[in-house]
C-alpha positions as CSV (number, residue, x, y, z in Angstrom):
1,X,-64.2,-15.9,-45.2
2,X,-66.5,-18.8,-45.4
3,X,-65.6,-21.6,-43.9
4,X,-64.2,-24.7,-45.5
5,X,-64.8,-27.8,-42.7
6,X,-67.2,-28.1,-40.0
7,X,-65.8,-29.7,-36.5
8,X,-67.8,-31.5,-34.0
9,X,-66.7,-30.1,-30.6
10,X,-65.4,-33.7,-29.6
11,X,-64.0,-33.6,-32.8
12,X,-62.0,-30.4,-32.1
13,X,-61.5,-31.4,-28.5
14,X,-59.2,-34.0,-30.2
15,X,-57.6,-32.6,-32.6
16,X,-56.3,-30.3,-29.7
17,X,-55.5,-32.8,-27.6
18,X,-53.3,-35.0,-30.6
19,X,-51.7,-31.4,-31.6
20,X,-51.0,-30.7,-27.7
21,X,-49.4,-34.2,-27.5
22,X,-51.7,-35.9,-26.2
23,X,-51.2,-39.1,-28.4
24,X,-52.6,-41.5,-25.5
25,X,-49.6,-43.5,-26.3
26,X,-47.5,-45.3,-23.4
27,X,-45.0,-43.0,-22.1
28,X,-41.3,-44.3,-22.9
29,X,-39.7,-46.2,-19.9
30,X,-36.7,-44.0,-20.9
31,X,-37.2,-40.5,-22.0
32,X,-34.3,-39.6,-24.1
33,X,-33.5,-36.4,-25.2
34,X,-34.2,-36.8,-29.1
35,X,-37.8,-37.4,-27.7
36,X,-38.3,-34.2,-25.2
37,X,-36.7,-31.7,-28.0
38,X,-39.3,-33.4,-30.4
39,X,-41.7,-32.6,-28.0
40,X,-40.7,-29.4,-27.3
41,X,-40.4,-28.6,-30.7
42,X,-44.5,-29.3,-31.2
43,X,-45.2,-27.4,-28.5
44,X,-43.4,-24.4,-29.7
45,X,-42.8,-23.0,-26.2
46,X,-42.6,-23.7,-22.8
47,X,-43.8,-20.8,-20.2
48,X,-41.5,-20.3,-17.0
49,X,-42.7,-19.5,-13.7
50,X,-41.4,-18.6,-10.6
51,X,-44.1,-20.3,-8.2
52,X,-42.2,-23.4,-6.5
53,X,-45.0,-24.5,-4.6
54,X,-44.8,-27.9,-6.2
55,X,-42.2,-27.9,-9.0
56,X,-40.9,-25.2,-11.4
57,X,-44.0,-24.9,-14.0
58,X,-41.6,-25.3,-17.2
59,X,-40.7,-28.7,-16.3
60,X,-44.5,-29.9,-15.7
61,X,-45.7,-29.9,-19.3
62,X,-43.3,-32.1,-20.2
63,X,-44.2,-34.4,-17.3
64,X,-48.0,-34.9,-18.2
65,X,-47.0,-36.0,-21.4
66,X,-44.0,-37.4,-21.0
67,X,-44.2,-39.1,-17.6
68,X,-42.0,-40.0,-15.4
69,X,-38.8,-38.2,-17.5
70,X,-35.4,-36.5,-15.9
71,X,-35.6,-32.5,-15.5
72,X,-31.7,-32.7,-16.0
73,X,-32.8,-33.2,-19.4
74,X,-34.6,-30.0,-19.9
75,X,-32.1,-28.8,-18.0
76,X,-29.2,-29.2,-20.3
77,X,-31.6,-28.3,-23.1
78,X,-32.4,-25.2,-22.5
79,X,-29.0,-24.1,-20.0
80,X,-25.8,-25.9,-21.1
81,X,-23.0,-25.4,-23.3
82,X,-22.9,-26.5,-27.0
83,X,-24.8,-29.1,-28.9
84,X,-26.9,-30.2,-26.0
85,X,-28.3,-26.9,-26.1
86,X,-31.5,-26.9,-28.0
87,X,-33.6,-24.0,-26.6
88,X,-33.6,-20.5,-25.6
89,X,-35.4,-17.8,-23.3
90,X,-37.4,-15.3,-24.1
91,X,-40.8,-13.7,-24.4
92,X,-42.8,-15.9,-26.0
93,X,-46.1,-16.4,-24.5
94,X,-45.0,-15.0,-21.0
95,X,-40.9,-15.8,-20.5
96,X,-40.7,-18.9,-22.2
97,X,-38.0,-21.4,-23.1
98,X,-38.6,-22.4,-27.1
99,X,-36.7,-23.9,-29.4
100,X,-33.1,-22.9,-30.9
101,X,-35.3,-22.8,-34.3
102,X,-37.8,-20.5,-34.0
103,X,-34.9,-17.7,-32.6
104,X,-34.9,-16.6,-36.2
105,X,-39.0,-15.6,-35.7
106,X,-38.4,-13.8,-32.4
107,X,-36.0,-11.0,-34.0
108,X,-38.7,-8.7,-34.8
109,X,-39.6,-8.4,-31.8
110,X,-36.2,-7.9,-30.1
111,X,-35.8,-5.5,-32.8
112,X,-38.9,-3.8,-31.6
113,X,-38.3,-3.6,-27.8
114,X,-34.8,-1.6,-28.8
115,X,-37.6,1.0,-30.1
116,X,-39.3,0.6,-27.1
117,X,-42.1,-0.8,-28.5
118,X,-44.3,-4.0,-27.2
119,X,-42.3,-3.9,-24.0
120,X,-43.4,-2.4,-20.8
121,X,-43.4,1.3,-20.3
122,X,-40.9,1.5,-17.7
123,X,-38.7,-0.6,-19.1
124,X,-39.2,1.6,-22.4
125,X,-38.5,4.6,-20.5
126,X,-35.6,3.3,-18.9
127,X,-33.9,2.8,-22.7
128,X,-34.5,5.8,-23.4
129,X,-33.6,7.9,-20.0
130,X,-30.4,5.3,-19.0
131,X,-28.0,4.5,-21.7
132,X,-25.0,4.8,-20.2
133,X,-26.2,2.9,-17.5
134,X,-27.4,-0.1,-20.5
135,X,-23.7,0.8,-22.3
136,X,-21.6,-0.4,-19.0
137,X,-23.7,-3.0,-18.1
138,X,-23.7,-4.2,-21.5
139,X,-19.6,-3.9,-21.7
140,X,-19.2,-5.8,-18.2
141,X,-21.2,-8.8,-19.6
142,X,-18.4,-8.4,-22.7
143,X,-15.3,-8.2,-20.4
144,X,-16.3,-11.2,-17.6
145,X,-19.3,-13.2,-19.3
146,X,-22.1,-14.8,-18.2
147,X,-23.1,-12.4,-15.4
148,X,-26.4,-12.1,-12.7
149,X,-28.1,-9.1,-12.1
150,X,-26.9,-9.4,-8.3
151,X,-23.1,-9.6,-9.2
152,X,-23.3,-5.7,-11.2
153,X,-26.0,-4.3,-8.8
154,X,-24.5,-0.9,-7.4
155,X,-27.3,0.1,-5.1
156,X,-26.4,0.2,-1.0
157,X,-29.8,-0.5,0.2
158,X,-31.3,-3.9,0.3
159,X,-33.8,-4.6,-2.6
160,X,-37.2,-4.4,-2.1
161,X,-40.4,-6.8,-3.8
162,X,-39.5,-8.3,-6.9
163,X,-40.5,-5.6,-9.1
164,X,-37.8,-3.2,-7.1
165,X,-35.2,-3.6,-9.7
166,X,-31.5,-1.8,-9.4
167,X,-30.5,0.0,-12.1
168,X,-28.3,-3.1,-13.7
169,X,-31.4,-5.5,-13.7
170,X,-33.4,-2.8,-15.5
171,X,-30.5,-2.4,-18.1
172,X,-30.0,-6.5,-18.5
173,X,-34.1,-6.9,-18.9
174,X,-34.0,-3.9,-21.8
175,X,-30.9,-5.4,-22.9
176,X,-32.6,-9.2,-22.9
177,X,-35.9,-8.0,-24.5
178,X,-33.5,-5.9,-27.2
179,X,-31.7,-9.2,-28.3
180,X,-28.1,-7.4,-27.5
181,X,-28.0,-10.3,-24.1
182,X,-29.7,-13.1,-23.9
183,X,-29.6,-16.3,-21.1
184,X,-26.2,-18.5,-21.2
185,X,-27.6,-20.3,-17.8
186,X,-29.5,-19.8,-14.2
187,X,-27.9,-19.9,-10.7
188,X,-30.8,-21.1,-8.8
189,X,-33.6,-19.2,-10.7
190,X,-31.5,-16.1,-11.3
191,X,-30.9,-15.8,-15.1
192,X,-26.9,-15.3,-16.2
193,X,-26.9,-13.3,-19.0
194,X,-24.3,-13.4,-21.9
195,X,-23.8,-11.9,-25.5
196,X,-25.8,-13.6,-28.0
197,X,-22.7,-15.0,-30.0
198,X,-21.5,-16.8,-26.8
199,X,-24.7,-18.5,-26.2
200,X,-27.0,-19.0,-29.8
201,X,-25.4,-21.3,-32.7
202,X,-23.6,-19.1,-35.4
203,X,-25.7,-20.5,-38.0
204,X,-28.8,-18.9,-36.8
205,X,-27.0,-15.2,-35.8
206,X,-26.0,-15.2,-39.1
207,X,-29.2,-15.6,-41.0
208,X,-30.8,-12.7,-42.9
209,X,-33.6,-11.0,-40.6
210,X,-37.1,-12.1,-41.6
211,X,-39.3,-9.4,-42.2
212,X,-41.8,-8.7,-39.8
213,X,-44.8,-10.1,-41.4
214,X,-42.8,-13.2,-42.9
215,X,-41.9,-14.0,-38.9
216,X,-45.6,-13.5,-38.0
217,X,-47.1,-15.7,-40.1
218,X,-44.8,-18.3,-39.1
219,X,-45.6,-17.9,-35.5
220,X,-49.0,-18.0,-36.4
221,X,-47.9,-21.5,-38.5
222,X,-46.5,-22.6,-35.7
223,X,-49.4,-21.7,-33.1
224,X,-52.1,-23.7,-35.5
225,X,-50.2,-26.8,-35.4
226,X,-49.8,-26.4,-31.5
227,X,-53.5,-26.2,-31.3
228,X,-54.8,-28.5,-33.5
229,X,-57.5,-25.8,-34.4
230,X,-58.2,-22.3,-32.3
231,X,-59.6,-18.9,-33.1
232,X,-57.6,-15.6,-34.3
233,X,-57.7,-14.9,-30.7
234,X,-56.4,-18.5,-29.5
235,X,-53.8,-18.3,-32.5
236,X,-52.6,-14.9,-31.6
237,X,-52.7,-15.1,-27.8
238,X,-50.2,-18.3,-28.0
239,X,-46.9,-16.2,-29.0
240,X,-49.0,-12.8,-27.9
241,X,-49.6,-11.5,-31.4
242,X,-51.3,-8.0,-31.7
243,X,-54.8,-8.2,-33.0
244,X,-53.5,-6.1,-36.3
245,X,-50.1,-8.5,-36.6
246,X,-53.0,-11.7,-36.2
247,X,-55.4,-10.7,-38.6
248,X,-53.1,-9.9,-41.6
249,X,-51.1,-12.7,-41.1
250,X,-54.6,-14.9,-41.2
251,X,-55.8,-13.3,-44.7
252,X,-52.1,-14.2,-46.5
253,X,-52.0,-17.7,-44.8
254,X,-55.7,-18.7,-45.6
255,X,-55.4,-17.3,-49.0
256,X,-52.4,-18.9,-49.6
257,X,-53.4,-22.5,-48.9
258,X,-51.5,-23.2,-45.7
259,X,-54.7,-22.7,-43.3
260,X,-58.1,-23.7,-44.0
261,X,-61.3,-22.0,-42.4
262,X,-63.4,-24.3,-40.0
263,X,-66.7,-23.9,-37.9
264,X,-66.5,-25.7,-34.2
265,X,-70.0,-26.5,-32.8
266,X,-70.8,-24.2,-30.2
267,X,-68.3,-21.9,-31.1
268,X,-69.3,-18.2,-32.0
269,X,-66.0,-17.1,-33.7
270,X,-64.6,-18.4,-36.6
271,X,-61.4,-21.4,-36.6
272,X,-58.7,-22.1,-37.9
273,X,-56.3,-25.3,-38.6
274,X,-54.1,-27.0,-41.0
275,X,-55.3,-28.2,-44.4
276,X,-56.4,-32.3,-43.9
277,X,-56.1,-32.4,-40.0
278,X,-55.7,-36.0,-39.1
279,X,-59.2,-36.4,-36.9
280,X,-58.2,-39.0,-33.8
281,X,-60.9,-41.2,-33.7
282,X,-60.4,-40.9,-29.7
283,X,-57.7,-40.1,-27.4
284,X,-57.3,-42.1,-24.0
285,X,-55.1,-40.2,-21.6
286,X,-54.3,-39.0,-17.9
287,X,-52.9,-36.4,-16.7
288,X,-52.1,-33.5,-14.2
289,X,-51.7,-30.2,-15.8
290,X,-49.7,-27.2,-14.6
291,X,-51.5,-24.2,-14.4
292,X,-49.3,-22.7,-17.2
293,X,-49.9,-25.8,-19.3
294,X,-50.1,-24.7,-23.4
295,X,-53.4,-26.9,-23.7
296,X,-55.3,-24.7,-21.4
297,X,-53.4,-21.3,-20.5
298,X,-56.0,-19.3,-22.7
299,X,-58.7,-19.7,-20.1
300,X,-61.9,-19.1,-22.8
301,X,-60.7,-21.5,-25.1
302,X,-60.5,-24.0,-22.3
303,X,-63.9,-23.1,-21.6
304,X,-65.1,-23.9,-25.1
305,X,-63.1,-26.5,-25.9
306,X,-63.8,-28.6,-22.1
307,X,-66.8,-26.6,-20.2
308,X,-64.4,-26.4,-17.8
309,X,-64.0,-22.4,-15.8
310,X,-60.2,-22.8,-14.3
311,X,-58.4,-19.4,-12.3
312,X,-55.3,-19.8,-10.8
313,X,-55.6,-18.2,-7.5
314,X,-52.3,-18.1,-5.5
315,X,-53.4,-14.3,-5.4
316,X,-56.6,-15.0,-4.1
317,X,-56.7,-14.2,0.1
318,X,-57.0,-17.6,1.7
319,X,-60.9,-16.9,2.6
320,X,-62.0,-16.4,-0.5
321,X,-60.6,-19.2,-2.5
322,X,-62.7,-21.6,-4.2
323,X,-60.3,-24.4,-5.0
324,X,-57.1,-24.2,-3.2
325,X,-53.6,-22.3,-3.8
326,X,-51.9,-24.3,-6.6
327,X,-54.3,-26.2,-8.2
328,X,-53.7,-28.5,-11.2
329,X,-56.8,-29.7,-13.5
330,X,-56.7,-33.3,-14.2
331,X,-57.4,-34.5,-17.9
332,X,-58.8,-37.9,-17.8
333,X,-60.0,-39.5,-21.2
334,X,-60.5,-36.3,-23.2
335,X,-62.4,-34.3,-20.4
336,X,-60.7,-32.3,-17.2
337,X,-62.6,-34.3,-14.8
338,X,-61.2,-32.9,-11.8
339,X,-58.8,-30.5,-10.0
340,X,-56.1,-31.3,-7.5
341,X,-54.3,-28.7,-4.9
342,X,-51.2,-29.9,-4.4
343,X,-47.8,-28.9,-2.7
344,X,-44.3,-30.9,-2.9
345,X,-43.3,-30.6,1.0
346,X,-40.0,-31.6,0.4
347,X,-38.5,-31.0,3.8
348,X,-41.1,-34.0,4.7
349,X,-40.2,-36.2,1.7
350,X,-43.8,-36.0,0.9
351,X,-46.8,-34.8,-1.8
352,X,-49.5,-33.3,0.2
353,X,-52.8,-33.7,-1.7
354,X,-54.8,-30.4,0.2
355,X,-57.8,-30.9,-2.0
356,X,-59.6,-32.9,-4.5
357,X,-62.5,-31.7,-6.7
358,X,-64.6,-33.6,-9.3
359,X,-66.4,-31.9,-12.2
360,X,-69.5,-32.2,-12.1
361,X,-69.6,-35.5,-14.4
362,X,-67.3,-36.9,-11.5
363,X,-64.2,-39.9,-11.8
364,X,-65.7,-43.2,-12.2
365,X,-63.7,-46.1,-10.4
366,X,-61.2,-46.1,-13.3
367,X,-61.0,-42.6,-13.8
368,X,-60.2,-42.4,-9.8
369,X,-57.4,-44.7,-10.2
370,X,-55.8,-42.9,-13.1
371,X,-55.8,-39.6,-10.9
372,X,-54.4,-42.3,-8.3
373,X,-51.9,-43.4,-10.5
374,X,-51.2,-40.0,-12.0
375,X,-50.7,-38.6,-8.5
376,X,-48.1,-41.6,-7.3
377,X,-46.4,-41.0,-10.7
378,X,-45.6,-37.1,-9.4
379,X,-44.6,-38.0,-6.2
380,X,-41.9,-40.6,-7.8
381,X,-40.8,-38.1,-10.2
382,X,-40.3,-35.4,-7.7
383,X,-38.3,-37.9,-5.6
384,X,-41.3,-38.0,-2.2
385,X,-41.8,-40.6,-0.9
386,X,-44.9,-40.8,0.7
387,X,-48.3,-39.1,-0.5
388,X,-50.3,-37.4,2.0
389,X,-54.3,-36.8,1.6
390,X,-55.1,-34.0,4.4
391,X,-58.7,-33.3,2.1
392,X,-62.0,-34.0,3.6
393,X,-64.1,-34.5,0.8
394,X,-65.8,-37.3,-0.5
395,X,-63.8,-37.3,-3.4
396,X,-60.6,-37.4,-1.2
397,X,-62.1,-40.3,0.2
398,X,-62.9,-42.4,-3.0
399,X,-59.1,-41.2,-4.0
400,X,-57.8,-42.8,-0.8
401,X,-59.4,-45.9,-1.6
402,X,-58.3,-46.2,-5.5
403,X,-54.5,-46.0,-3.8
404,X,-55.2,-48.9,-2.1
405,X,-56.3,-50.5,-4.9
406,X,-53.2,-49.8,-7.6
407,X,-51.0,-50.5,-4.7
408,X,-52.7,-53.5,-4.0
409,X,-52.5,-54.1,-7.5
């Protein structure tokens, strides 16, 4: 298909960054929850993670953008009772919290894991091999509710890693991926899984089932106005579309009108975005990203869109890692300018800043402050205190001096 606009690459870079809501706009002194579901509701999901090293990584999206905002609020969005509900889990990107909206478009696939399809082999196996065991567990979660995997578990010895599930955690994850349960709330991290109609609004249970390729296409809708503008891979890799399920939803959207074609400078692959993107003539903003952020979790598109190579490596051994164990980039003025290890040492009341690395365009004395300021923002939000630089670097150094500066300020 030939293409129908040409981007620049800063050009694309911003058109990412507005979709991504990056808007450069001053955060709200008071985030209220009309705002966060809107937000939430551009971004189309969050991704959950179990690393606490700093803070739970579902709640930091909403922080770069947002700023300093309450996580009671995502909270109550995504685990209470009623209308302040707004959200759901489940796989999305990874295990993802997305809004109450798009549950319609996920029903394919829930349909699809009950096949044992697009769901892990042993957990296909296991619905196949163990439906008695998935038939009690399911009726328990009928008679008492809103139940953990620990309170059915009937195994004696004591579990092992995480992946050493008990037969009732392997029937509530087939029963969760099916659509039969899904999550009424979380006891510390551990999901509490209920019955759909105790949990999702009537109004949407009750809706006819999309077709598959109708619900593709609008995940695919919904991916290109996340991005701003991304490849069939970067469009297909957001709600982890198959290449086959990608490409024909592509051909029927493009031919249909509701996606053009583009070319981005540099970029080998064909794009795609809405028809007349609105083309920010620059966006000025600062921020810490989590490693699981939306704007850069598909590491080759942040490659093309920022020349900047990021790898998460908690799984790295110690020796061998290049930047540090929970690193978060830090997007300063439409370029990731530099990456931060950080760790919320909460027992201390304080942020520890382990390292500090500049891109090799560097922080000027502005851009050094904004990390400064970025980095005192966290450290308020999360409640500590004081803000601890243990990093030897030069750069540590400059970022040492740029505190004294705002707080001088």
């Amino acid at each position: 298909m030939p293409a129908e606009l040409s981007l620049s690459l800063k050009q694309a870079r911003r058109l990412a960054l507005a979709a991504q809501g990056f808007s450069g706009r001053q955060p709200p002194a008071l985030v209220k929850p009309a705002q966060l579901n809107r937000l939430i509701e551009r971004l189309g999901i969050l991704q959950i993670d179990s690393v606490n090293a700093l803070v739970r990584s579902h709640y930091l999206p909403l922080f770069s953008r947002l700023g300093n905002y309450s996580a009671d609020l995502l909270d109550q969005a995504a685990w209470s009772q009623g209308r302040r509900r707004t959200l759901f889990e489940y796989w999305g990107h990874e295990a993802s919290l997305l809004p109450l909206s798009m549950y319609p478009l996920m029903r394919w696939r829930m349909q699809r894991a009950a096949q044992g399809e697009g769901i892990y082999q042993q957990l296909a196996r296991f619905g196949r091999e163990q439906q008695e065991t998935i038939r009690r567990v399911l009726a328990s979660v009928q008679e008492l509710g809103a139940l953990g995997a620990g309170s059915l578990s009937t195994r004696q010895e004591r579990a092992g890693p995480w992946w050493d599930w008990s037969a009732e955690k392997h029937a509530l994850e087939w029963l969760f991926a099916a659509g039969e349960v899904t999550v009424a709330g979380r006891r510390g991290f551990e999901r509490l899984y209920d019955l759909p109609e105790r949990v999702i609004p009537e109004s949407l249970l009750k809706q006819p089932l999309l077709g598959e390729t109708e619900a593709q296409r609008g995940l695919l809708l919904h991916a290109a106005n996340a991005l701003g503008v991304g490849t069939e891979k970067d469009l297909r890799d957001y709600f982890r579309l198959s290449l086959t399920e990608c490409r024909n939803g592509l051909v029927e959207l493009v031919e249909n009108g509701e996606l053009l074609v583009c070319e981005v400078q540099g970029w080998k692959q064909p794009a795609y975005c809405l028809p007349d993107p609105k083309l920010p003539r620059k966006v000025e903003a600062s921020a810490l990203l989590s490693p699981f952020d939306s704007l850069i979790w598909e590491r080759s598109r942040t490659e093309r869109l920022f020349d900047f190579r990021y790898r998460l490596e908690i799984y790295t051994p110690p020796g061998k890692r290049v930047y540090g164990y929970y690193v978060l980039p830090f997007l300063h003025n439409e370029r990731i300018a530099a990456r931060v290890d950080l760790r919320a040492e909460r027992a201390l009341g304080r942020l520890a800043v382990h390292a500090v690395h500049e891109e090799e365009q560097g922080l000027d004395e502005e851009g050094m402050q904004a990390l400064a300021a970025s980095l005192r923002q966290m450290a308020d939000w999360l409640g500590l205190a004081e803000i601890q630089l243990s990093c030897p670097r030069a750069s540590a150094a400059r970022l040492r001096v740029a505190f004294a500066q705002i707080e001088g300020d």
